[in-house]
VOZAZA-588491 format. One line per field, with one value per residue (C-alpha): residue in one letter; residue number from 1; x, y, z; chain. Coordinates in nm, 2 decimals, decimal comma. Each point is the difference from the previous one (the first is absolute). Layout:
VOZAZA-588491
code [A | ...]
pos [NUM | ...]
px [X | ...]
py [Y | ...]
pz [Z | ...]
unit [A | ...]
This chain:
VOZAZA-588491
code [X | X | X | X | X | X | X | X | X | X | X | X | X | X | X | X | X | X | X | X | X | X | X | X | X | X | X | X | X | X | X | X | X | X | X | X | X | X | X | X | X | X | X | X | X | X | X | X | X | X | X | X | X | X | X | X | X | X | X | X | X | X | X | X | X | X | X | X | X | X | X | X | X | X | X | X | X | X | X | X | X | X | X | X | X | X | X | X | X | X | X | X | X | X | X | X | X | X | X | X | X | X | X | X | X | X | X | X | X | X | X | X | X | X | X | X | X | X | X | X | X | X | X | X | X | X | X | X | X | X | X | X | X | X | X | X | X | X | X | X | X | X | X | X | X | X | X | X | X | X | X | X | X | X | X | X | X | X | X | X | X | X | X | X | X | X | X | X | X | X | X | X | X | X | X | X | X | X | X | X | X | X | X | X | X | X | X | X | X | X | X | X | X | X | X | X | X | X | X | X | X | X | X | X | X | X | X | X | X | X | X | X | X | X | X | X | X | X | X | X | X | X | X | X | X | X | X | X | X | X | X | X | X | X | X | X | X | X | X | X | X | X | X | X | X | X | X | X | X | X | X | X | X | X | X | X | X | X | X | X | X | X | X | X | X | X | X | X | X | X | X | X | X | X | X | X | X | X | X | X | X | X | X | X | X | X | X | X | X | X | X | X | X | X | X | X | X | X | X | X | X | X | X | X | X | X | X | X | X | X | X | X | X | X | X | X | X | X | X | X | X | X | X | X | X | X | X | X | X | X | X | X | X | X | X | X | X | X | X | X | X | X | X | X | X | X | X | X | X | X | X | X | X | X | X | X | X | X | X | X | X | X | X | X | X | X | X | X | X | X | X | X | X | X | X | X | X | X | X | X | X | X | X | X | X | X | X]
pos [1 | 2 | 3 | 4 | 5 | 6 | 7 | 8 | 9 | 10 | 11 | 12 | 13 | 14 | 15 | 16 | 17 | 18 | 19 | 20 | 21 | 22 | 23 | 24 | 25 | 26 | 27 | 28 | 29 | 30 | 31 | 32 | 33 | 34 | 35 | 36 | 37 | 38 | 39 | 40 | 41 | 42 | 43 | 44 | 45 | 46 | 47 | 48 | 49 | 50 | 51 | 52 | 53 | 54 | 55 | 56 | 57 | 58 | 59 | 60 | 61 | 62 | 63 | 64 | 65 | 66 | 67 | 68 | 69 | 70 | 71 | 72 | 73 | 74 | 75 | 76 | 77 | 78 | 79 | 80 | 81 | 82 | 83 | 84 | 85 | 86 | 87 | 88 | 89 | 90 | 91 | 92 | 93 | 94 | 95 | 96 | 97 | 98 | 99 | 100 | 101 | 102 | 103 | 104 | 105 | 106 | 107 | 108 | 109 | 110 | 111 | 112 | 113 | 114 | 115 | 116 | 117 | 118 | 119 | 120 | 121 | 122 | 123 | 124 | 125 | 126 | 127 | 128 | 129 | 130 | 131 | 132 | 133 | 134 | 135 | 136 | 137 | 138 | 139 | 140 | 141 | 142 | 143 | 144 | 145 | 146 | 147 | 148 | 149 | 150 | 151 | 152 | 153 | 154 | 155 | 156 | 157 | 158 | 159 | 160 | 161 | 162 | 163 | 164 | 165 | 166 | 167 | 168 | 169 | 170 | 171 | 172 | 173 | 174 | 175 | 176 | 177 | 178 | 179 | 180 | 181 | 182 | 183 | 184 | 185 | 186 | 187 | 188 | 189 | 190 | 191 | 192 | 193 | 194 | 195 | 196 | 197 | 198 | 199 | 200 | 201 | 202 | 203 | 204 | 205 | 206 | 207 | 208 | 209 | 210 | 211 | 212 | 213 | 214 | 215 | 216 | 217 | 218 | 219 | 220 | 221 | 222 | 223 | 224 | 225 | 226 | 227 | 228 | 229 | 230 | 231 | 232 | 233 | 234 | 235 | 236 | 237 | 238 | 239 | 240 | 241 | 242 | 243 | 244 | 245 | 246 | 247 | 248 | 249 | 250 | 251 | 252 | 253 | 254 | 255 | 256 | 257 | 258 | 259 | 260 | 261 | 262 | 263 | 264 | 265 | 266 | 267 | 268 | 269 | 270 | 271 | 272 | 273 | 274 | 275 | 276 | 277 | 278 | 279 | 280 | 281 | 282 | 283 | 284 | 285 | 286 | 287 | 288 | 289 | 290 | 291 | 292 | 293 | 294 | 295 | 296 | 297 | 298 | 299 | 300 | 301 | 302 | 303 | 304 | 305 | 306 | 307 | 308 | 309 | 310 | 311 | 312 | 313 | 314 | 315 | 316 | 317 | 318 | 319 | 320 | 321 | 322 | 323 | 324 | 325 | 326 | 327 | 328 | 329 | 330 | 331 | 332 | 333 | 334 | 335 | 336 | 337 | 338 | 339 | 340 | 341 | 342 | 343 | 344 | 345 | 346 | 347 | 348 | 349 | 350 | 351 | 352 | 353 | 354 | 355 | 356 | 357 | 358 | 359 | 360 | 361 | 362 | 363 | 364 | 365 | 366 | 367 | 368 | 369 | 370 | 371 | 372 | 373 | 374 | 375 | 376 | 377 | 378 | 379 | 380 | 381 | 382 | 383 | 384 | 385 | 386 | 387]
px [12,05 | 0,31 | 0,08 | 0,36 | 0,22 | 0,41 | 0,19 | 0,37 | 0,31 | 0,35 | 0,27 | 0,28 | -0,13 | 0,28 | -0,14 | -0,16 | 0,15 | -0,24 | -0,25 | -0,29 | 0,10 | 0,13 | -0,25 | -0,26 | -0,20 | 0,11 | -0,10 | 0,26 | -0,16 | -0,14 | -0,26 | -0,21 | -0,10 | 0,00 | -0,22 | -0,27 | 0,01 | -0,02 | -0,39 | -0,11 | -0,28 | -0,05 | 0,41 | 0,05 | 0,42 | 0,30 | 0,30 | 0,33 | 0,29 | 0,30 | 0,39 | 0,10 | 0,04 | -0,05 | -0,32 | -0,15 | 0,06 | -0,15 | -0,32 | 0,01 | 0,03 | -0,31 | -0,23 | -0,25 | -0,26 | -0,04 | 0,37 | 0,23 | 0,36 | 0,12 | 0,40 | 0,01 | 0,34 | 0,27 | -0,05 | -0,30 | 0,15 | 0,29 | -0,03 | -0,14 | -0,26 | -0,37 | -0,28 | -0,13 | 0,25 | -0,06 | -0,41 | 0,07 | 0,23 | -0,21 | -0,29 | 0,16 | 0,14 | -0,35 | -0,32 | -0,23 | -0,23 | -0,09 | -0,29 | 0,15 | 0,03 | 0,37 | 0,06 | 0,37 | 0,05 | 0,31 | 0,18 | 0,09 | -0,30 | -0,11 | -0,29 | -0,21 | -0,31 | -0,19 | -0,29 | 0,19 | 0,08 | -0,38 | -0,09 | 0,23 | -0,16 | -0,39 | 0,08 | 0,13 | -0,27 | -0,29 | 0,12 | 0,17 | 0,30 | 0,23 | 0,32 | 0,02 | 0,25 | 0,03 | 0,07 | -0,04 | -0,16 | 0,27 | -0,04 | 0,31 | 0,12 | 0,19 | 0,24 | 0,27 | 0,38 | -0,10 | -0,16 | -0,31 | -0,32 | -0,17 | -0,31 | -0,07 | -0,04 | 0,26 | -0,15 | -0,34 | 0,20 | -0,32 | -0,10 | 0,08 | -0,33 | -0,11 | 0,29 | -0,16 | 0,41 | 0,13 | 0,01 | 0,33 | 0,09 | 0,13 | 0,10 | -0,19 | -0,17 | -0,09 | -0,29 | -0,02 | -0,09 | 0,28 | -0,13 | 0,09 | 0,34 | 0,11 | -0,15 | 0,11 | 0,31 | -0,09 | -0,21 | -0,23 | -0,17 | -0,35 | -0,26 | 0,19 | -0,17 | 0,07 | 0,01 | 0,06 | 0,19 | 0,05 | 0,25 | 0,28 | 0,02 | 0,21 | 0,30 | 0,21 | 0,32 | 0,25 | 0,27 | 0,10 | -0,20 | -0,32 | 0,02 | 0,00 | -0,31 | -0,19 | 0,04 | -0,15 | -0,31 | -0,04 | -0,03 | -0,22 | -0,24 | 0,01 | -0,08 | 0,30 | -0,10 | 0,13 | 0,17 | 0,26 | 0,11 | 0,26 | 0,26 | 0,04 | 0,38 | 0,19 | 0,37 | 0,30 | 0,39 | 0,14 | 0,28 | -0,06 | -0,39 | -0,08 | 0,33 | 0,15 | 0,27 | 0,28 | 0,24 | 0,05 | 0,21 | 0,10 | 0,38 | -0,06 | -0,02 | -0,38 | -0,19 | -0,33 | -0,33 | -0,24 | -0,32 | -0,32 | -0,27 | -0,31 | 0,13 | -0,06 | -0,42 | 0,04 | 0,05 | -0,27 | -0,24 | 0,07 | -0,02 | -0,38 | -0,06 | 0,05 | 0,33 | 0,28 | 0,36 | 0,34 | 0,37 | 0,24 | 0,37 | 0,37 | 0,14 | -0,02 | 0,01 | -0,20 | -0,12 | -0,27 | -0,08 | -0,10 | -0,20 | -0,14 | -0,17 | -0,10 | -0,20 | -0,14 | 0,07 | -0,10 | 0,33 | 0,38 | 0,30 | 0,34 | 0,32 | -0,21 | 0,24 | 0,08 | -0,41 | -0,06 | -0,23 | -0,25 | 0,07 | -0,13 | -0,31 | -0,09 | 0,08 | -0,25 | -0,25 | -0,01 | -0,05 | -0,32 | -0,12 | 0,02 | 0,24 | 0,21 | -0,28 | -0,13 | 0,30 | 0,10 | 0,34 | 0,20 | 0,40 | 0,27 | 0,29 | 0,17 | -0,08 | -0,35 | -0,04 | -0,09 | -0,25 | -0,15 | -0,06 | -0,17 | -0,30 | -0,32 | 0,08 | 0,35 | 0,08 | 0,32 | 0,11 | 0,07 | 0,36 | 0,04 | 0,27 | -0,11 | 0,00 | -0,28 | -0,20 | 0,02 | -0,15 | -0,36 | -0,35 | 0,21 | -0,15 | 0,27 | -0,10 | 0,01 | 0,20 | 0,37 | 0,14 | -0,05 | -0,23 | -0,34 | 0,00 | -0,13 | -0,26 | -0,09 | 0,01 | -0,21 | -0,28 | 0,01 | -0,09 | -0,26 | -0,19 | 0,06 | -0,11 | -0,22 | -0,14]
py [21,34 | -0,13 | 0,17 | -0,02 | 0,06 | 0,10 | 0,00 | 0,12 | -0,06 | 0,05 | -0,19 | 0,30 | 0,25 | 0,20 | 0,12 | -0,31 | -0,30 | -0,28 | 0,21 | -0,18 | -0,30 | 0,14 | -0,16 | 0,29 | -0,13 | -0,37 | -0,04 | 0,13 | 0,36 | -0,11 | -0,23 | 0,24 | 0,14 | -0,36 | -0,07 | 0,29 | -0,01 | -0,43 | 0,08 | 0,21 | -0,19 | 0,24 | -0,01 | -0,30 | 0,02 | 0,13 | 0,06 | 0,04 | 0,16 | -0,02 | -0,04 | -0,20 | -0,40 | 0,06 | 0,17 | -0,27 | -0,31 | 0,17 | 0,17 | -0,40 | -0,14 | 0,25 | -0,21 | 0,26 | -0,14 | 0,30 | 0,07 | -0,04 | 0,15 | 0,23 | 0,04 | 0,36 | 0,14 | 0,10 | 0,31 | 0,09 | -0,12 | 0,29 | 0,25 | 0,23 | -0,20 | 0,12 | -0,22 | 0,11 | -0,17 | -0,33 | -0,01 | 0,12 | -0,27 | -0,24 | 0,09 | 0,01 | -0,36 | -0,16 | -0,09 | 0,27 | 0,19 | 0,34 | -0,02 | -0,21 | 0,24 | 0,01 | 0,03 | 0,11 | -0,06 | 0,06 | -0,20 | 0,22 | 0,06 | -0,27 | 0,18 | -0,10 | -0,15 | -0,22 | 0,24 | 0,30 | -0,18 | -0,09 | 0,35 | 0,16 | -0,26 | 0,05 | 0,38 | -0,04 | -0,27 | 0,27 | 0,35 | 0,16 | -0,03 | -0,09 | -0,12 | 0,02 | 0,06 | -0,08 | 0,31 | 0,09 | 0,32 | 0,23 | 0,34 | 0,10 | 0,38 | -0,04 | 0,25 | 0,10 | 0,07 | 0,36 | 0,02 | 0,01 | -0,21 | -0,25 | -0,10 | 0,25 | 0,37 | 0,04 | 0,26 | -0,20 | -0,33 | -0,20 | -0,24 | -0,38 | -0,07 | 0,26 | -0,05 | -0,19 | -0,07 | -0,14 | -0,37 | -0,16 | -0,33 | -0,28 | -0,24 | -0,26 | -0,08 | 0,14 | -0,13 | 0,10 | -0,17 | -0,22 | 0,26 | 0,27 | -0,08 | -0,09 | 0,33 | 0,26 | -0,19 | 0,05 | -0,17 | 0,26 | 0,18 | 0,18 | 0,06 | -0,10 | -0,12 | -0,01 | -0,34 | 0,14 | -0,21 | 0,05 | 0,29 | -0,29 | -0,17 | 0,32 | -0,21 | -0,11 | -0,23 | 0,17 | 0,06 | -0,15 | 0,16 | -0,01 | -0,40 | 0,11 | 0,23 | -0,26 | -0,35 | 0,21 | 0,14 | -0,35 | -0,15 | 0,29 | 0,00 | -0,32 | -0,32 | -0,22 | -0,34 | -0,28 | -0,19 | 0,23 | -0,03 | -0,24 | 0,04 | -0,25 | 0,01 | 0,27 | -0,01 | 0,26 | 0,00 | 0,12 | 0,24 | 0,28 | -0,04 | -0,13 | 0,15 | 0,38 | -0,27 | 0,16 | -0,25 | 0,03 | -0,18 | 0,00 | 0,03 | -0,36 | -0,06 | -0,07 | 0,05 | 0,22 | 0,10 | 0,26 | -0,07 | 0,23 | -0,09 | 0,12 | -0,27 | -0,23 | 0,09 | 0,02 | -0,40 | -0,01 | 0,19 | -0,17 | -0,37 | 0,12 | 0,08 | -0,37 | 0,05 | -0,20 | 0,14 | -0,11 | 0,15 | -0,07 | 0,08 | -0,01 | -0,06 | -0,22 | 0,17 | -0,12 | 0,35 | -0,03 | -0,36 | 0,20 | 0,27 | -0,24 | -0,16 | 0,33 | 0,10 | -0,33 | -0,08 | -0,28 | -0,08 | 0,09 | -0,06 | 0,11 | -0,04 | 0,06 | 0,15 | -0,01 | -0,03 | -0,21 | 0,25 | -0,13 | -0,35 | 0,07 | 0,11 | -0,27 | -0,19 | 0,13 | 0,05 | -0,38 | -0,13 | 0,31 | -0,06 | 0,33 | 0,16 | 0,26 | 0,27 | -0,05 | 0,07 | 0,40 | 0,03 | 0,33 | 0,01 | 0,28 | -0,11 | -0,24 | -0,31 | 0,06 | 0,09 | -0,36 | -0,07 | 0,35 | -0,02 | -0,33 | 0,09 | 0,14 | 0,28 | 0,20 | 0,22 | 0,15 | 0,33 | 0,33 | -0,05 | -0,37 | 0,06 | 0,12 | -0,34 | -0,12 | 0,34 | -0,02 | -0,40 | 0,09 | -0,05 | 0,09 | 0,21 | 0,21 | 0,09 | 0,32 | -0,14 | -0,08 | -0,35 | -0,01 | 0,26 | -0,20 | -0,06 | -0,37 | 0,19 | 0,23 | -0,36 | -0,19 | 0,29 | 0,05 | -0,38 | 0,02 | 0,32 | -0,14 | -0,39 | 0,05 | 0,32]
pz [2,60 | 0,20 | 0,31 | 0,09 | 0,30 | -0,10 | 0,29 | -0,13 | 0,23 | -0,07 | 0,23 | 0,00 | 0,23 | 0,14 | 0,31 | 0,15 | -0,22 | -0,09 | 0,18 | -0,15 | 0,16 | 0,34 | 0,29 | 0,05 | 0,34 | -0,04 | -0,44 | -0,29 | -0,08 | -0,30 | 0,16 | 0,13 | -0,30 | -0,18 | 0,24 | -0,01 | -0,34 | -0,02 | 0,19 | -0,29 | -0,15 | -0,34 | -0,03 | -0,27 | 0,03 | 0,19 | -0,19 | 0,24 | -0,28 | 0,16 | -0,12 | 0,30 | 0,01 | 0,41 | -0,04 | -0,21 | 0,18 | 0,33 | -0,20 | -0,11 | 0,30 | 0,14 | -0,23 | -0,05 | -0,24 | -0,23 | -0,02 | -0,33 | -0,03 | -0,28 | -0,06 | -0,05 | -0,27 | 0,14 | -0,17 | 0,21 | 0,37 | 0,03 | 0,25 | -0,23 | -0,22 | 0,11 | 0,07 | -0,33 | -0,20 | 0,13 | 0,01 | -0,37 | -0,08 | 0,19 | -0,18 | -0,35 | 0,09 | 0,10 | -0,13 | 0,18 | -0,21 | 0,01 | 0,19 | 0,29 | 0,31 | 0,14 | 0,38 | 0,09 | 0,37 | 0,21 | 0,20 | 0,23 | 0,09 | 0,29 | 0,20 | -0,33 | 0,02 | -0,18 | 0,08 | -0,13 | -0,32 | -0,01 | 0,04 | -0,23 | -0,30 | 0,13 | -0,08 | -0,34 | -0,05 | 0,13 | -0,20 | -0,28 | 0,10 | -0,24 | 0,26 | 0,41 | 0,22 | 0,35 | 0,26 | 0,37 | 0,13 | 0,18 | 0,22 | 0,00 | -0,10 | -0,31 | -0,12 | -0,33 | 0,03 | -0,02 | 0,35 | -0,21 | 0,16 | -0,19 | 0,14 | 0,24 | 0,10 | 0,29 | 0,15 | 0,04 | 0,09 | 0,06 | 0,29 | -0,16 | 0,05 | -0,24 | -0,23 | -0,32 | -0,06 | -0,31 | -0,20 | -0,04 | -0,18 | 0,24 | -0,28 | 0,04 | -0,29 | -0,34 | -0,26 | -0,32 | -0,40 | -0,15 | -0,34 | 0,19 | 0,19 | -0,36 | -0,16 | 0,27 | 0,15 | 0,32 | 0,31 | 0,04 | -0,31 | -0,10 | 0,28 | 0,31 | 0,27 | 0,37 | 0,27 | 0,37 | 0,20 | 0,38 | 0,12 | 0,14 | -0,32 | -0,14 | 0,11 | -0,28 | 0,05 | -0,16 | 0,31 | 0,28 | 0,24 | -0,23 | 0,16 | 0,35 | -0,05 | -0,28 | 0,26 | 0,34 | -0,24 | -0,12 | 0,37 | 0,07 | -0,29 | -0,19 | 0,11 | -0,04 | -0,10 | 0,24 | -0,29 | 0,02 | 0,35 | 0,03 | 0,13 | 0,31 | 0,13 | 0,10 | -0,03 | 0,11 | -0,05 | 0,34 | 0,02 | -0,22 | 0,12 | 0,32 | 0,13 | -0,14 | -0,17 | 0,27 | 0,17 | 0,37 | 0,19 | 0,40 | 0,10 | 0,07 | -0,38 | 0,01 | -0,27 | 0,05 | -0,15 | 0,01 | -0,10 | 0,01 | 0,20 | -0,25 | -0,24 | 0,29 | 0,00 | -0,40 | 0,06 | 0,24 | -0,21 | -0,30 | 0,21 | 0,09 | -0,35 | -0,08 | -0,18 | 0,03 | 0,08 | -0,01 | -0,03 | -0,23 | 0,07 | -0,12 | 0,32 | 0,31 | 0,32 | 0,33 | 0,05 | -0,34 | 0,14 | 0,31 | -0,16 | -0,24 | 0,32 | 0,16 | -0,32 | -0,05 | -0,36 | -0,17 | -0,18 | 0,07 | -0,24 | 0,07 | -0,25 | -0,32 | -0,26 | -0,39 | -0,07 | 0,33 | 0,09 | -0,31 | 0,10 | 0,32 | -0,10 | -0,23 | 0,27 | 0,17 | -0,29 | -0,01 | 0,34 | 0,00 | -0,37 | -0,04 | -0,34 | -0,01 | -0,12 | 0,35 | 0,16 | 0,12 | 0,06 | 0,12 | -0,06 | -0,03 | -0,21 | -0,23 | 0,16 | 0,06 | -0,43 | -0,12 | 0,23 | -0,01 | -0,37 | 0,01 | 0,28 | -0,02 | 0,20 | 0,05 | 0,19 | 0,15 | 0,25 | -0,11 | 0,08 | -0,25 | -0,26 | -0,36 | -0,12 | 0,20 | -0,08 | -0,36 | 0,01 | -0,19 | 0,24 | 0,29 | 0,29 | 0,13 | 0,37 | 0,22 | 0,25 | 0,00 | 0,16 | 0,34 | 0,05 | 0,00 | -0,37 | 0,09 | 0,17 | -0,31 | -0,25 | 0,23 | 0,01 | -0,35 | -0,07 | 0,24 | -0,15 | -0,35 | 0,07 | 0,29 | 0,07]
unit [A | A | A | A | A | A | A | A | A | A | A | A | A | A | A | A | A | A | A | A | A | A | A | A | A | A | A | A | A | A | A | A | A | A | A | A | A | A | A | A | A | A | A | A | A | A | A | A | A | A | A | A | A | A | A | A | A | A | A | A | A | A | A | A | A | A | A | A | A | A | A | A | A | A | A | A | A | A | A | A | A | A | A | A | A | A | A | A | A | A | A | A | A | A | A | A | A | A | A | A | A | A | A | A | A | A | A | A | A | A | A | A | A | A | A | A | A | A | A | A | A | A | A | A | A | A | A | A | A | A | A | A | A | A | A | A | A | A | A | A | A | A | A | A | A | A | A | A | A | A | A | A | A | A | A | A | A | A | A | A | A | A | A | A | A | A | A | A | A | A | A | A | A | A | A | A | A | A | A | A | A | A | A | A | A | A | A | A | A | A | A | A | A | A | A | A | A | A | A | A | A | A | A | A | A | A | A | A | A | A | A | A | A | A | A | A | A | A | A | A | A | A | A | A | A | A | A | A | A | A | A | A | A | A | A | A | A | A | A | A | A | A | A | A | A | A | A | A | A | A | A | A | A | A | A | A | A | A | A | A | A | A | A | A | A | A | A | A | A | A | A | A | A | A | A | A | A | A | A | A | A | A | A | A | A | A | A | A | A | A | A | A | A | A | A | A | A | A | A | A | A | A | A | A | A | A | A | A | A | A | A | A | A | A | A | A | A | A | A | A | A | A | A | A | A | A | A | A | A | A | A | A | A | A | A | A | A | A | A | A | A | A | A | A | A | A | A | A | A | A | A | A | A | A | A | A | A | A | A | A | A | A | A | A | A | A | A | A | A | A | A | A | A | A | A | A | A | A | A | A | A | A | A | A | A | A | A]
């Protein structure tokens, strides 16, 4: 018997594009569970279907030893295909046999563990269980669109501690027979079985804010292995993100600035980290020269335009043997675009134009230009490379 991993990702999701490849805590999302799943000794093959050209060369680039790609139909990569249909016609397509024990795992799912997985098969392995599903034990008080309560007796509302509460899939993994899949059309079939997971892992990446959430429980619960922190210089565009992108001027004509003085200790900060910083900027004015000093930055270079900006840090990349996936870099509008879609790490203000937003992997900040969103960039390196 052949135990099998199949690992399906499609590269047109609509409400996070590319999402499996989007940096989740300094790796493409799709590493995580590459890599849990890469440590399981009884797992003989991972299968990544996907549709997307993208996806491949970076699942290739990963080198995982166990990994081989699929290129999933068409057909079963629309918006509306199920899971189902491509494990079926994955199935249909290979040489597994019916005894051969199928293991769907999503992608989406990055607080999976190789122990979990190892769990989930030891209980299938050890029982009658005929497929598994993974699921996380919740105590909340669940109720129906006609004010009707679900799991509880709202007059007795328990104490949580005396609450036995209810099981709910998080997603993460499923394990069933390849004879079965193909008999019942489904993941899950026969005498089901349950894997308990912890209560965080109920996270699934499916919107925006899901990314937020899943990245701070990742830092808090999972050990995040050092390979993955990289990122060594730390770039910014001026106006539109050190400054609120307002010209002033005095009656004299004089040309002024106003910068925020947070961003000034996210420099700091991030120079105690042992990053490297610099500023990259259209224009050439004495006053950035001058601020460039005061925050101590490693590198300053004014009159970058028309994709200067990306010359500027290869520049850079080469004097510090360091390549562009190592570089963060945090911009607000067209001129920033070509070097913001080239680095490890982008980021931009709340205020950047929709342009900049919509460039996939991009973390789109709290803070508008101006306002200390250097500040909020810098921290958010730290806690995701260092803490």
């Amino acid at each position: 018997m052949r135990q099998i991993a199949f690992i399906p990702v499609r590269g047109g999701s609509k409400s996070i594009p590319l999402k499996n490849l989007k940096l989740f805590c300094g790796k493409p999302l799709i590493y995580w569970v590459l890599n849990a799943v890469n440590k399981v000794e009884d797992i003989d093959e991972i299968i990544v279907a996907t549709d997307s050209l993208e996806i491949e060369n970076v699942v290739k680039n990963l080198a995982f030893s166990k990994v081989s790609l699929y290129k999933r139909d068409d057909l079963n990569a629309q918006d509306h295909s199920s899971t189902e249909s491509v494990m079926l016609e994955y199935i249909k397509k290979s040489s597994l046999n019916d005894e051969d024990r199928f293991i769907l795992i999503q992608a989406t799912s990055p607080l999976l563990t190789t122990n979990d997985i190892e769990k989930g098969i030891k209980i299938i392995n050890d029982t009658e269980y005929d497929s598994v599903l993974s699921c996380v034990e919740t105590k909340r008080f669940f109720w129906d669109k006609k004010g009707v309560p679900l799991n509880y007796e709202y007059n007795n509302r328990p104490r949580r501690q005396d609450f036995s509460g209810m099981l709910m899939e998080n997603g993460a993994f499923y394990i069933n027979s390849v004879e079965n899949i193909l008999k019942y059309r489904n993941r899950l079939s026969g005498n089901i079985g349950i894997s308990l997971m912890e209560e965080y892992t109920a996270v699934e990446i499916d919107e925006p804010e899901d990314w937020i959430i899943a990245e701070a429980l990742m830092k808090r619960f999972i050990n995040i292995p050092k390979e993955s922190r990289k990122i060594k210089l730390v770039l910014t565009d001026v106006d539109g993100v050190l400054t609120d992108a307002g010209m002033y001027y005095t009656e004299a004509g004089d040309e002024l600035k106003k910068f925020n003085t947070r961003d000034g200790m996210g420099f700091q900060l991030l120079r105690e980290n042992g990053f490297l910083t610099g500023i990259i900027t259209s224009e050439n004015t004495k006053i950035v020269s001058n601020r460039a000093k005061k925050v101590k930055a490693d590198y300053l270079f004014q009159s970058k335009k028309h994709g200067g900006k990306l010359e500027a840090a290869i520049e850079i990349c080469a004097k510090e043997n360091i390549d562009l996936s190592e570089v963060a870099y945090i911009g607000d509008d067209v001129n920033c675009f070509e070097l913001l879609s080239q680095v490890g790490f982008a980021a931009c203000p709340k205020d950047a134009i929709k342009k900049i937003k919509n460039i996939d992997s991009i973390a789109v900040l709290e803070q508008k230009g101006g306002t200390g969103v250097f500040r909020e960039f810098a921290e958010r390196l730290i806690n995701i490379y260092v803490n």
